[in-house]
N, C-alpha and C positions, 0 to 999 in steps of 0.2 A: 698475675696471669703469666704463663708461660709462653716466654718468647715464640712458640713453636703451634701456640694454638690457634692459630689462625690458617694451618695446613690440614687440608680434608684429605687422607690418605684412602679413601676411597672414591673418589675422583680425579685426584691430582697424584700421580706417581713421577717423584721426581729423580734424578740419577742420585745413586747413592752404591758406598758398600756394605754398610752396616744398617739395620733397621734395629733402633733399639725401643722394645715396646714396655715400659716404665705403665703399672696398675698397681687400683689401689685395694683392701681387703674388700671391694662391695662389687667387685666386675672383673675377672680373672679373664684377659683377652684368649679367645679358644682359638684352638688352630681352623674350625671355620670361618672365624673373623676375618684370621689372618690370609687365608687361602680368597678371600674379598678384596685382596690387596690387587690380585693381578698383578704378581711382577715379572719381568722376566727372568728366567732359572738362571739366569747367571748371581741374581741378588734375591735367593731363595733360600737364604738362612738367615736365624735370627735368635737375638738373644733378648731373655725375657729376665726384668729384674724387678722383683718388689720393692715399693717405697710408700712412702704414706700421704704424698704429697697428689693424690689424683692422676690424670693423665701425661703423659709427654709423648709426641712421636717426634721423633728426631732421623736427621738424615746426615750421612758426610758428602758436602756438597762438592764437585770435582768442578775446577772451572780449567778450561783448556786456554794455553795463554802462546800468542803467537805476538813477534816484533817484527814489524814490515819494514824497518829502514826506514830507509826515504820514499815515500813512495806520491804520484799522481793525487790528488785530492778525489777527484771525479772517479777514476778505479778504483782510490778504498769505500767512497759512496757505495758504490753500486755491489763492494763485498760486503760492506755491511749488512746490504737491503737486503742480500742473497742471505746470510747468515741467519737474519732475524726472521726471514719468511719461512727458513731450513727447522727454527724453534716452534714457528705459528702451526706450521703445516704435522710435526710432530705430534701437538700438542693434540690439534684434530683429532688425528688418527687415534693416539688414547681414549682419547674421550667416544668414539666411534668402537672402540673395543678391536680397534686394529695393529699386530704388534709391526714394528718396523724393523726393518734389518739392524742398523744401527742405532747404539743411543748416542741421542746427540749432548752434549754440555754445555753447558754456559761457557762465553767465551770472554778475553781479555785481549784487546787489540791493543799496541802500540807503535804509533807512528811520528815518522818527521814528514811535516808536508814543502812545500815548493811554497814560497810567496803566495798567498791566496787569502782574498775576503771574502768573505761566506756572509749570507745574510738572511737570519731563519724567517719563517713564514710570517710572523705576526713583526718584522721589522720596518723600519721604514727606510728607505732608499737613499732617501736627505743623507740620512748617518754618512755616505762612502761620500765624502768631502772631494774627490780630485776624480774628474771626467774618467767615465771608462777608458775614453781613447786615449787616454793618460799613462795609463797601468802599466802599459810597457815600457817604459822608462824606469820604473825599479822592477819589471821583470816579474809583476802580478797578475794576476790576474782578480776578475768580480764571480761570484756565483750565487744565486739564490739556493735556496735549499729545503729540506720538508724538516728540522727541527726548532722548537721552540726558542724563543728570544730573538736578538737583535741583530749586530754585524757584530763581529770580531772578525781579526787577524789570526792565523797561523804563519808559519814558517820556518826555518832554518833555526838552530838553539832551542825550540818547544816541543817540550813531549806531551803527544796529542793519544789523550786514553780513550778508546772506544769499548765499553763492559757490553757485550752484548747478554743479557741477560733475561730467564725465565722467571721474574718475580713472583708466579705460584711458588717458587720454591724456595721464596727469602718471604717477601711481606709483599701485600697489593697498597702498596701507597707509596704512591710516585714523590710527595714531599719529603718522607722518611728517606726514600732511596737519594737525593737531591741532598741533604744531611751527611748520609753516611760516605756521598761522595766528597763531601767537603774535608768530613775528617779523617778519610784518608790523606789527603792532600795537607792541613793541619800537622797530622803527625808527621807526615814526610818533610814542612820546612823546618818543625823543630829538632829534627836531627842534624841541618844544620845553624840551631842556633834559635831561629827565626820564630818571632812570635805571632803566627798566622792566627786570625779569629773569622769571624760573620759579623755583617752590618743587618740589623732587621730591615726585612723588608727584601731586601738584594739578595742573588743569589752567586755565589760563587764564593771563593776563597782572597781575604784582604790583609793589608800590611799597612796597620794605620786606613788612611785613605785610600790606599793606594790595592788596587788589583795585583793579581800575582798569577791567578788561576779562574778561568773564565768556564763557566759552563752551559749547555744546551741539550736537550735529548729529544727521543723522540720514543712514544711508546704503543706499543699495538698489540692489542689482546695479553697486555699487561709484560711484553717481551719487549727491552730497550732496545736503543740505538745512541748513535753521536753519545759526547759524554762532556771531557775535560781537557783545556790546555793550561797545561803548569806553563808560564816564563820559567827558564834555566839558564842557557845564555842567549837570549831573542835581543835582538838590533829593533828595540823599542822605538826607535825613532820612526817605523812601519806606523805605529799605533795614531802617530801624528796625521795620518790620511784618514783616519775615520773619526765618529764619537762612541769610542768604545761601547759597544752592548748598550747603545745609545742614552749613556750617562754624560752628560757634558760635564757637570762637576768634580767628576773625578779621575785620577791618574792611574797610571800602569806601572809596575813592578817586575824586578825578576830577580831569582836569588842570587844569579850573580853582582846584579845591581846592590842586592844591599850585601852581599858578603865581600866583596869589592875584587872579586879574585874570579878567575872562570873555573865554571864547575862541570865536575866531571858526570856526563849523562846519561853513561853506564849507571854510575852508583847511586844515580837519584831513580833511577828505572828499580833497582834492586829494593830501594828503600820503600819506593811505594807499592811492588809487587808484596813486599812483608806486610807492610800496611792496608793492603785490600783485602790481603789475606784473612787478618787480624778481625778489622770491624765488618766483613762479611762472612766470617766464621765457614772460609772455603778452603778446602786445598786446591791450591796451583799446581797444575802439569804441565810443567817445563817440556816433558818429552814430547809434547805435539807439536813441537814446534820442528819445521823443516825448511830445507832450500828453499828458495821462490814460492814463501807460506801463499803468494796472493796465486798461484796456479796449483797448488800440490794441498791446502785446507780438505781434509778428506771428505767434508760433508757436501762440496760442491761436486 
């Protein structure tokens, strides 16, 4: 079956610049078909190729990719909820037969957060081992939150990915997408070396026993949110306040820890930007990115 047939291009119009419309000799797609696409005239060309292999609609996926620094945990929250409600609310209007000024893309967030425990909706509280009124003392803070799983840490040394993304236009299946997030992060530690895998059952990225890369999301009307933190160089000794993603048995990781050397988080950002590239079969636009992305993001 082809990767691709699970997209109804007559409902679902996703961003693209190419529409390539692959038929086989028994259904020759006609330009009324095609004009059933509804696209907008900027992506009103298209190229039609015989094969023998049945159908394929294909799209070239643009994902918009923005790095926020350092940024407030609670301000990138509430850019992401904007973002993901900016996908919901698009999606509407299509489906309502309404065009919108702009199209919106999938996007790629990355951030460094401040000292911060997060604790998603189905966790339990026990996990945050040291009294709220404690927190200040390493200069943390607690927060509950609206994604999936348990407590984790972020902080200073972790690069925290946020894919905001329109799964009509990849696959509607949140465990697939929870996979392809792993092996992005997979390929990114064996570029330094690191033989990162999956434990059944768990979800995130491991080293031996040991976590390296923690994840969580959150999805609506099949549009994510929250995502991944890789350790790079994280002051693991944070992770000693909680039970990690409320696993008691097992340990935390970071590639500076097992490469024994600090590593640079430029070139792990670049490594995985290849890498999401790669196993989500997107291009990245670098060029969306601006000064002060969390005020100037053009869709807010």
């Amino acid at each position: 079956m082809s990767p691709f047939s699970h997209w109804d291009p007559f409902g679902k119009r996703g961003t693209f610049e190419t529409l390539i419309v692959i038929s086989n000799s028994r259904d020759i797609i006609s330009r009324s078909t095609l004009n059933r696409l509804r696209l907008p005239a900027r992506y009103s060309y298209f190229e039609s190729i015989f094969i023998h292999f049945g159908y394929l609609w294909a799209m070239k996926k643009i994902l918009d990719f923005f790095d926020l620094g350092h940024s407030d945990y609670r301000e990138t929250w509430d850019l992401q909820k904007s973002l993901q409600q900016g996908l919901i609310e698009q999606k509407k209007a299509r489906r309502q037969g309404i065009e919108t000024e702009t199209e919106m893309n999938d996007l790629l967030l990355f951030v460094e957060h401040p000292h911060v425990y997060t604790l998603g909706k189905s966790g339990n509280s026990a996990h945050l081992l040291k009294g709220i009124e404690e927190l200040s003392s390493i200069q943390a803070e607690y927060i509950e939150i609206d994604r999936g799983g348990d407590i984790t840490y972020h902080g200073p040394g972790q690069i925290v990915g946020y894919p905001i993304l329109d799964l009509d236009r990849h696959f509607t299946d949140v465990h697939k997408y929870l996979r392809f997030l792993e092996e992005v992060i997979i390929r990114t530690c064996l570029e330094y070396g690191i033989e990162a895998g999956r434990i059944d059952g768990l979800t995130g990225v491991w080293v031996g026993d040991k976590k390296i890369c923690a994840m969580g999301i959150r999805c609506s009307r099949w549009v994510t949110m929250h995502g991944f933190a890789l350790n790079v160089n994280t002051d693991l000794s944070y992770f000693n306040h909680i039970v990690p993603c409320g696993i008691s048995n097992k340990a935390v990781t970071s590639l500076s820890e097992l490469s024994g050397t600090t590593i640079s988080e430029d070139e792990v950002k670049v490594h995985m930007k290849k890498h999401f590239s790669e196993v989500f079969e997107v291009t990245i636009n670098e060029s969306a990115q601006k000064p002060e992305p969390l005020k100037q993001i053009s869709y807010l």
